[in-house]
Every structure is written in C-alpha cells, then in structure tokens.
N, C-alpha and C positions, 0 to 999 in steps of 0.2 A: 762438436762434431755430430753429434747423439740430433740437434735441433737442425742440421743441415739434412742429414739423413732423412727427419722426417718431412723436412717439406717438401725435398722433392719426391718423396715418395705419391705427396701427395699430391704434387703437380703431376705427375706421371698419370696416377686414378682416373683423375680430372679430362687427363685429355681422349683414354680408353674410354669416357662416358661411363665410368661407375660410379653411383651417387654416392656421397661424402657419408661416412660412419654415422656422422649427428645426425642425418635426416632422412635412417630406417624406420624409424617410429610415427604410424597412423595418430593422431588423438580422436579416437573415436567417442569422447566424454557428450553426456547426454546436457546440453546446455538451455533444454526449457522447465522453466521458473515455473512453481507455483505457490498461491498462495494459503499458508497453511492456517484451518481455524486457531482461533486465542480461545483458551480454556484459561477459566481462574478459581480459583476455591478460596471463597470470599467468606470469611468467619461475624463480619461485623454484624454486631444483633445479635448473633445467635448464641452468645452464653459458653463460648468456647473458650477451656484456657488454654495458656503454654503449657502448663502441666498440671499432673494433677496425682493425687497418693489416693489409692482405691486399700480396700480390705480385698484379700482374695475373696473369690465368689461374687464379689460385687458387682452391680448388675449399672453397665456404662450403655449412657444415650449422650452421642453427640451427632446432630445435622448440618456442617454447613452449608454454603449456596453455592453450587457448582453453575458456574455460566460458561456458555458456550455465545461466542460472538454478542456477548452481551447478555443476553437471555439468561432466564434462571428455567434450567431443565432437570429438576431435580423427580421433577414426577411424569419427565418426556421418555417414554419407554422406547420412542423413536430413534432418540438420541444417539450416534455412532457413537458413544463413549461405554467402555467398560470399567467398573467399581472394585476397588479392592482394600480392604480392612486389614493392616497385619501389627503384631507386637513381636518385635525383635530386641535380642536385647543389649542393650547400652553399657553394663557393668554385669560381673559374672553373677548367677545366682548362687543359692547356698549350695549346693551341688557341685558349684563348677563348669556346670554346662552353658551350651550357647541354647538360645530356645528363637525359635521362630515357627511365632502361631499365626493362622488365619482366624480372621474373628469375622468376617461379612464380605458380601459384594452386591452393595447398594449404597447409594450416595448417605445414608445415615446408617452409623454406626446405632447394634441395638443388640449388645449381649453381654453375657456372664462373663467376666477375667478370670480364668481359672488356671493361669499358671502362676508356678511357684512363685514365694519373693525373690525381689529385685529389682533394680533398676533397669528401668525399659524404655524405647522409644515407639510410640504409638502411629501409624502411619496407616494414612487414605493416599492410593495412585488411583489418577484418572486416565485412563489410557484410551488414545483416539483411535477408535479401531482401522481407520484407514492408512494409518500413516505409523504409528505405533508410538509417537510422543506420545511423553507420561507430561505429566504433572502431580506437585505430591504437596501435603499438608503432614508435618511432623510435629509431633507435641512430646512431651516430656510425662511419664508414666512409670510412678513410683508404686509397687505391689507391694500390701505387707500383709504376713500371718492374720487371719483372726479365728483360727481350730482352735481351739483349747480342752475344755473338758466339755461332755457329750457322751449321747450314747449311742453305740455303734453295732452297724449292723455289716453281716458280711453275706452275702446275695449269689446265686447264680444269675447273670448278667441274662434278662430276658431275648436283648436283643443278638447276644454270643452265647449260645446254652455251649457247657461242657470249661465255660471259664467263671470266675469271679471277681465281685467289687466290690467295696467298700462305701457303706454312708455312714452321716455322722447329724441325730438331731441334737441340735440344743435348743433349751428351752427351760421356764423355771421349776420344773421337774427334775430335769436332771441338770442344772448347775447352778450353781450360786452366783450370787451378787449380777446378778442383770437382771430387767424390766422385762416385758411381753415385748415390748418395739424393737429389742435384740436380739429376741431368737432368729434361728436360722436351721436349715436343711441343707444337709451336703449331699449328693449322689457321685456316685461313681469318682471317687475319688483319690482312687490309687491309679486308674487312668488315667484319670487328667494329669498326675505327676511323672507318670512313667511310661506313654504313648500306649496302654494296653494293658490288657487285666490279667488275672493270675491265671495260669494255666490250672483246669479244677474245679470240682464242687468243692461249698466250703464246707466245712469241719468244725475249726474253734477260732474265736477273734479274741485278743486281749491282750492290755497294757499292763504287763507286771512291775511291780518295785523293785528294784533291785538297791538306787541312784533316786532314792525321794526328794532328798529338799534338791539335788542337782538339775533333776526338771528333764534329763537325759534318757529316760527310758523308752524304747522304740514299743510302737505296737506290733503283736504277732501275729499273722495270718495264715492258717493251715488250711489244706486243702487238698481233694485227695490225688493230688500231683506234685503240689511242691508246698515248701516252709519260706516264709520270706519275713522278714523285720524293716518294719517302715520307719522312717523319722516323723515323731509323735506330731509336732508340728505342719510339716510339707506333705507328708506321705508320699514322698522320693524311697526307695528301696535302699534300705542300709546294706542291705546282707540277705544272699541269697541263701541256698540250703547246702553248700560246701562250707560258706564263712560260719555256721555254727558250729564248727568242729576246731580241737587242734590236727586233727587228720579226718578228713572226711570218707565215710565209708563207699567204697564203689557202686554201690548199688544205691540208689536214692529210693525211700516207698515210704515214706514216712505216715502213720496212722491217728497218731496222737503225740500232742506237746505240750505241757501243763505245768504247772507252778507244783512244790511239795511241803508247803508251809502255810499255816496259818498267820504265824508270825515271823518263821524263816525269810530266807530269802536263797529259794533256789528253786532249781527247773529241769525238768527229763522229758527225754525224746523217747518213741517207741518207732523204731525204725528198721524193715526189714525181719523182722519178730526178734530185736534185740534190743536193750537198754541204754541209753547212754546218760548221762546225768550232768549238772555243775552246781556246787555251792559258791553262790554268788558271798556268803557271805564270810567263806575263811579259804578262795583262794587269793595268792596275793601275788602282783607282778604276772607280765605275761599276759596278758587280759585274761579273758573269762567266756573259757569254752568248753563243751561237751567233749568227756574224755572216751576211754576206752570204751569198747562194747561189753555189754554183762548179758548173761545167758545162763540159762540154768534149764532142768529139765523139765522143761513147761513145752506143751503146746500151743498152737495157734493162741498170741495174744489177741487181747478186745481190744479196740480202737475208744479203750479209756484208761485213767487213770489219778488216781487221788489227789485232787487240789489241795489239801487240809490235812495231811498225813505229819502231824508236826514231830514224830518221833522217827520218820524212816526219810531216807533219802528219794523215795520209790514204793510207790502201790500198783502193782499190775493184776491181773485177770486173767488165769488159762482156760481159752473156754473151750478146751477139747476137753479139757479133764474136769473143768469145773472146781478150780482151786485159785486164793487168793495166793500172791508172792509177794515180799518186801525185801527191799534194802535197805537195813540197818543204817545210822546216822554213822558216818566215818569207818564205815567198811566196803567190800568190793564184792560179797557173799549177795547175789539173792537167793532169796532161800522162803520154803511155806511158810507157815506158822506154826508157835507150839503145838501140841494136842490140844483142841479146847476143852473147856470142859461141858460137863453134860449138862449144866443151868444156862451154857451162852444161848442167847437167841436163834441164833443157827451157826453150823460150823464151819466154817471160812475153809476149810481145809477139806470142804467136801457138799459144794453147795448142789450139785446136778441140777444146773440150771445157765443159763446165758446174761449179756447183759442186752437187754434193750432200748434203755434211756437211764439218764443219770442226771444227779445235782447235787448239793452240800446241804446244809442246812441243821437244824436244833440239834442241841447237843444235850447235856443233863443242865444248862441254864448258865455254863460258864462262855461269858461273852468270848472270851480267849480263844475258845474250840471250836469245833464243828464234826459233827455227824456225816459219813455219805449216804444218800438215798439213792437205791438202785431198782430199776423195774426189770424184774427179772422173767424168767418165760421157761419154759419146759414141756414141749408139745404145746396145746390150746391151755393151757395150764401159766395165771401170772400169778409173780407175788412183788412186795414191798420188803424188798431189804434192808437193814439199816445195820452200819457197823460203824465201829468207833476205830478207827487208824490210831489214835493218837498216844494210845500208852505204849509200855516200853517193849521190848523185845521179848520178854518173857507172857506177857499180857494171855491169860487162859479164855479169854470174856470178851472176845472182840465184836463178835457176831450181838448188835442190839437188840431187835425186832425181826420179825417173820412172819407177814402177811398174806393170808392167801384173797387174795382180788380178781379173780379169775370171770367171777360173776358180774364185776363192776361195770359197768355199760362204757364202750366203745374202747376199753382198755387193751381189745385183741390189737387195735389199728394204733393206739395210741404212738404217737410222731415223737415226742418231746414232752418232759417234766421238769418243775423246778419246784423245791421243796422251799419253807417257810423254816426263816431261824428265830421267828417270835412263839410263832403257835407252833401247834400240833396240825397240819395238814400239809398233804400237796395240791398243785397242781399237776395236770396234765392235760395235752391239747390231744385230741383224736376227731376226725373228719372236718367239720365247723365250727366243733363245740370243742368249750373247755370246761375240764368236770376238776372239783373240788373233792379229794377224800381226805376225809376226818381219819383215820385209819387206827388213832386209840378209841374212838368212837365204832365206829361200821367199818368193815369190808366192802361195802356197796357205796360207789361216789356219787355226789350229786352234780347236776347241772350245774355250771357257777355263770356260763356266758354263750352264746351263741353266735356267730358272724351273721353279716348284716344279707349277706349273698349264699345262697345252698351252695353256689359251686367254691367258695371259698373256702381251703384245705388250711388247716392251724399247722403250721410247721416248725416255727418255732415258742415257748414260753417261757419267759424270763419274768421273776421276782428283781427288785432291786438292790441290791447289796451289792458287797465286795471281799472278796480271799481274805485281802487281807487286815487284818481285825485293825491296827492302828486307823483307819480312815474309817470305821465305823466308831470308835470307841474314842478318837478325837475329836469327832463331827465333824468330818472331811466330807462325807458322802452323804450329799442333798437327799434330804425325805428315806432314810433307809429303811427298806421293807415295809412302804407304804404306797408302793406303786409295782404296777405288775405291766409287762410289755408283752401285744401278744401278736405272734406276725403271723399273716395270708397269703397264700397264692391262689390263683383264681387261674386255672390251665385254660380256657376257653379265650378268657382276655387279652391272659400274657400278663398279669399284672398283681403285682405284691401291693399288700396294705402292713403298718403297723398302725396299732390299737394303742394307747396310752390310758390307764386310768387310775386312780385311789382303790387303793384295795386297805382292809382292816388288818394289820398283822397278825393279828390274834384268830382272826377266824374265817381268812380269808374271803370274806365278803367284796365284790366290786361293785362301785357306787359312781355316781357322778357320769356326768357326760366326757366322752371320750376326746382324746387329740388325735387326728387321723392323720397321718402321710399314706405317700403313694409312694412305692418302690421300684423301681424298673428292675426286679428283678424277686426269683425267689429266696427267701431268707433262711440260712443255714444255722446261723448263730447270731449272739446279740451279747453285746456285755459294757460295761461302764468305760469310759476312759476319763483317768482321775486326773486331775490339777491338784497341787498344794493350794489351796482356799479356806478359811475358816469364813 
C-alpha cells in the first residue's frame, strides 16, 4: 500500500510540473585538470643510511638530491619548494615524553642532535609551495647519552639575562679514560632537555653522593629563583623546588643548598631564612626529603653554608648579628657555639663581620677533613677566616686563622675565591686578575694571572677537587688539585670564557698554555660532575 501511495504521489508532482526530489542538486564541481610537478628525494650516492645511532650532541650532515621534474635543484633558491628537517619520536624517551624537534630548512640537513635518548624517526618534507604536496624522506635515528663525568658550569644565559643554563666540558683534565679526539663541550643544556632555562641567576651547581656505585644521583641547580634536580645523565628535570620536601613550605626563596659531610652523606636547604635538612644516610623507607623547618634566634641568614661540616647536620651564618649556628648530628636544636676560648683564632660566636665569598680547603693535613675559608668584610675592612666545623659539639677552638687583607690589591672588588687543600694559599678572582695569597706567609697577594681582555671581569674561580673525600682518596677524581678553572665575562661582548690550566698544588703557581671555551653566558658557579671511574 505504502509503494502505491508513493508512486502516485509521484505522478501527481510530475504532472503540477515540479521537478523530481533527485534532481535538486546543481554539481557545480570544478572539472579542469592540471598537471602537477614530480618531486623526488633521491639518496643514491650520497652516503645516506636508513638509520643511524648518533651520541647526543652529535653533529649530523646528510644532503640528498631533491629533483624537481627531473632536475636536481638543491642550490635553485628559485625553486617553489619549501624544506623542512624534523626528529619526532618513534619510541618514548627516558622521560616519557613525546619530542618533536626542528633541526633545518634547507635541502641538507646540518646540525647538532641535542634531544634526549631514544628512539627517533628522522624526517626531510618537501613541500610545493603551489599546490601544498609534500613529499618526505624518513630514516631511522637512534639517540644515545654520551654526558658522563665533566665539568660544569652553571651561567646566566647571555642571550635570556635574568635566567640560567648549564655546560658541561670534558676533556682529559677533567675525566678519565678518553683521548684528546673525545672531548667534547656541551652549552645550554638543561634547555635543550627541558624547552627553557631556569628561571634565575645562578648560585651553586653540583652532583652530590648520596647513591655512588648506583650511578643515580641527580645534579643540583640553584638559582636565585628556583631549586631544581636534573637527571645526571639527560638533564631532563627530576624534581622541582616542592619535590624536595615531604611538605613543602609556602613560600619558595631559596638562598643556599649544600652537602654537610665530608664523608657523610647529607644535604640542607636555607629557605626563607629557615633550615631544613635530610640525612641521606640513616633515613630509611619513604624516600629522602627535607623535613621540618628549624629556626632559632638568628637573623638574616648568608646565602652560604658548610660543605664539610662532618660533626653537625648544619653550619649557617647570622649576618645581622655576626654569629655562627649549627645543628648538632641527630638533633632538631640549632643553636651558637660553646664560649670559645681566648687561644681560638677568632670567635665564631662573635665575628663582626659579613660573608663575601667562600670555599673549603686544607685542614691540619688530614686527607679526611677540610677547613672552610671565608672572605669576610667589615666596612672597607677584609679579612681571611678559617674555621674547622668538624669537631664535636663541645669544640672551644673552632675559629682557625684571622687574617687582616684589607690592604691586599683588588680584594675590595674581589668576585669569588677558592682555597687550596695541598698548600697553604688562596685564590681569588677580582676585576681581570686573579691574585694568589700565601696568607701564613703575607697579608698582601700577589698577581697569579691576568685575562687576556681588560674588559674581562673574573666571576668565577675554582680549584679542582671534590666534598667528598672518597673520590679523592680512591683516585676517583682526575688530576686533583692540579688544575684551577677560571671563568669571564666580558659585558661589551656579551660573552663568557673559561680558562683551563695546571696549577702547582703546593704553591699555587699557573703554568702551561691554557684550554679556552666560549660560553654563551656569564658564569655563576663551577664544580666537577663525578662518574664511578678508576
């Protein structure tokens, strides 16, 4: 019934002259043809594989032959074809993330791999600008680590001032078991892992023990905006400045973050002018994080703090009142120091004085310990402090040495010191130069070095050693205390150097022709990053 209805519905339509339902629809479709250029990306000859395993930082050239209607236009800038270079990736990296980089846009590939490992797929599109056909050439691009140990430099990024980055030289100075044809230079390298550098000037860089023979221990970047822990390997961000905590404080200002053992194995924060600390090596379960805040009646802390303090959990600095603080090994007290007595060197508990630079360095000759040296100030007035952190709670003699250097040339401007734990002297870097003081010898330093440029400012200077005594006293750490690192900025430029050279440990003599990099940025800090290596 349903099929009688409708035909004659539809004879009906038919005879009113209203066209039939099917044949409302115009085709207005555009039916002229044209013919469109053959592009090919033609590899033969040129040395191209299906894949290929690169070291990070590795410096990749591959050109093949882009034809257009036959023709090889690789160096036709006429060419309607646009070029494009990218690495996406194929399997997740260590991270987890997906990554997709640009590496060029020009018919040969001609740059640095500098994302993390993993498995990648390497890819040239040739796009017709007219028409917007691609064509594509895909290869196979296996990334793997080659950071390992190196020395590290943490920089205000010239090209982003008010943030920071990371380098890293190696070379046979600072690491074992490779040739001159293996060194290598890393720059900006916590960028290249994490799309962007740390918000900050830098502060303090370093890879502490915690996890030796595990190989797991992250390096730490401070800066005066944030804390962050990289993977020693990728320099991916393990943890930012909340993951240090088991409860993290509201207020983020963090000042200083530092190791408190020479041979221990633990670590305090000065955060907000308060304490936090963790002994990595008797907490157990739970991981391993800074616990409560400690506070005591100090003022404004110094943005330092004792590396080599092997009897206290904590050595801080009031430098309103000009008093040292510690925290006792397995207590939650900071607290001054005894009364010293009237033989100490000077009295920790009543220095009237500031901190202006700092380092560790010789102690009475026991490889075990360390000394800190502090360059202290008081009005136009410097001295050379030297205390010993390291005995017990009762210790009346903490205070070593008390140097007045006031007179010493350019120690008013003085930037940065690092003390010597073979001999008896420091350094310090002040304008271009850096001056040696003998200081059981003279109060007056001498020249030890000059930069090569008057407008180059010495900002940072680093001896080579390391905190912690097992990689000096197993022969962990290449040439120790026989090399002295000394970094530049040059404000007119825009451009950081570091200095590499043999220094005498004994009597800090610099000798020999120097290893220069170029740094894109100025240098805040410097310090070793260890490998297990004999």
């Amino acid at each position: 019934m349903h099929k009688i209805l409708y035909c004659l519905l539809t004879a009906i339509l038919g005879l009113a002259g209203v066209s039939s339902l099917t044949s409302c629809y115009d085709d207005k479709g555009n039916y002229n043809y044209i013919d469109l250029d053959e592009v090919v990306i033609d590899t033969t000859g040129c040395g191209i594989q299906s894949a290929y395993s690169v070291g990070r930082y590795d410096h990749l050239t591959l050109e093949p032959n882009i034809l257009l209607n036959g023709q090889r236009v690789n160096d036709d800038e006429s060419a309607p074809l646009d070029y494009m270079w990218t690495l996406y990736t194929a399997a997740m990296t260590t991270s987890g993330t997906l990554v997709l980089d640009t590496l060029g846009f020009a018919p040969a590939l001609d740059a640095d791999i500098t994302t993390v490992a993993g498995t990648y797929r390497l890819q040239l599109t040739v796009t017709q600008r007219d028409t917007g056909v691609q064509t594509y050439l895909q290869l196979s691009c296996q990334v793997e680590e080659s950071i390992t140990a190196g020395w590290m430099l943490l920089y205000e990024r010239a090209d982003q001032p008010g943030t920071s980055d990371v380098g890293l030289v190696v070379n046979t100075l600072v690491k074992k078991n490779i040739t001159a044809a293996q060194e290598r230079e890393f720059w900006n390298l916590y960028s290249a892992s994490n799309q962007e550098p740390i918000a900050g000037t830098p502060v303090r860089i370093f890879r502490m023990v915690n996890d030796m023979g595990g190989g797991t221990d992250p390096v730490t970047c401070l800066t005066t905006e944030d804390l962050v822990n990289v993977n020693n390997a990728t320099f991916e961000k393990t943890a930012d400045f909340a993951d240090f905590f088991y409860a993290a404080p509201a207020v983020k200002a963090p000042i200083w973050y530092g190791t408190s053992g020479r041979s221990a194995r633990r670590c305090f924060l000065i955060n907000d002018n308060a304490v936090y600390t963790v002994n990595y090596m008797y907490t157990t379960g739970g991981g391993n994080y800074l616990g409560n805040a400690l506070t005591a009646d100090f003022g404004e802390l110094a943005a330092w703090g004792s590396d080599v303090s092997n009897s206290c959990e904590a050595v801080v600095f009031d430098q309103t009142n000009g008093r040292f603080y510690h925290l006792v090994q397995y207590t939650s007290q900071i607290t001054p120091f005894e009364a010293q007595s009237p033989t100490a060197g000077f009295d920790v508990n009543n220095v009237n004085a500031t901190i202006q630079a700092s380092d560790w360095g010789r102690s009475d000759g026991n490889a075990g310990s360390a000394y800190d040296y502090l360059l202290m100030r008081n009005g136009n007035n410097r001295y050379l402090a030297i205390a010993n952190f390291n005995g017990n709670a009762a210790d009346t003699n903490v205070g070593i040495g008390w140097y007045d250097i006031t007179n010493s040339p350019g120690i008013q401007d003085a930037t940065s010191i690092t003390a010597a734990f073979l001999g008896e002297y420091v350094l310090y870097g002040s304008g271009n130069k850096v001056y040696n003081l003998q200081y059981n010898s003279s109060p007056i330093a001498t020249e030890a070095w000059t930069a090569p440029s008057a407008e180059e400012e010495v900002t940072c200077v680093r001896l080579q050693k390391f905190y912690y005594s097992v990689m000096m006293l197993a022969g962990i750490l290449p040439n120790p205390n026989t090399v002295v690192h000394i970094a530049t900025w040059n404000e007119s430029t825009r451009e950081g150097k570091l200095y590499q050279y043999t220094i005498d440990p004994a009597t800090g003599a610099i000798s020999g022709e120097p290893r220069i990099y170029t740094v894109p940025g100025k240098v805040g800090d410097m310090n070793w990053k260890y490998v297990m290596e004999m």
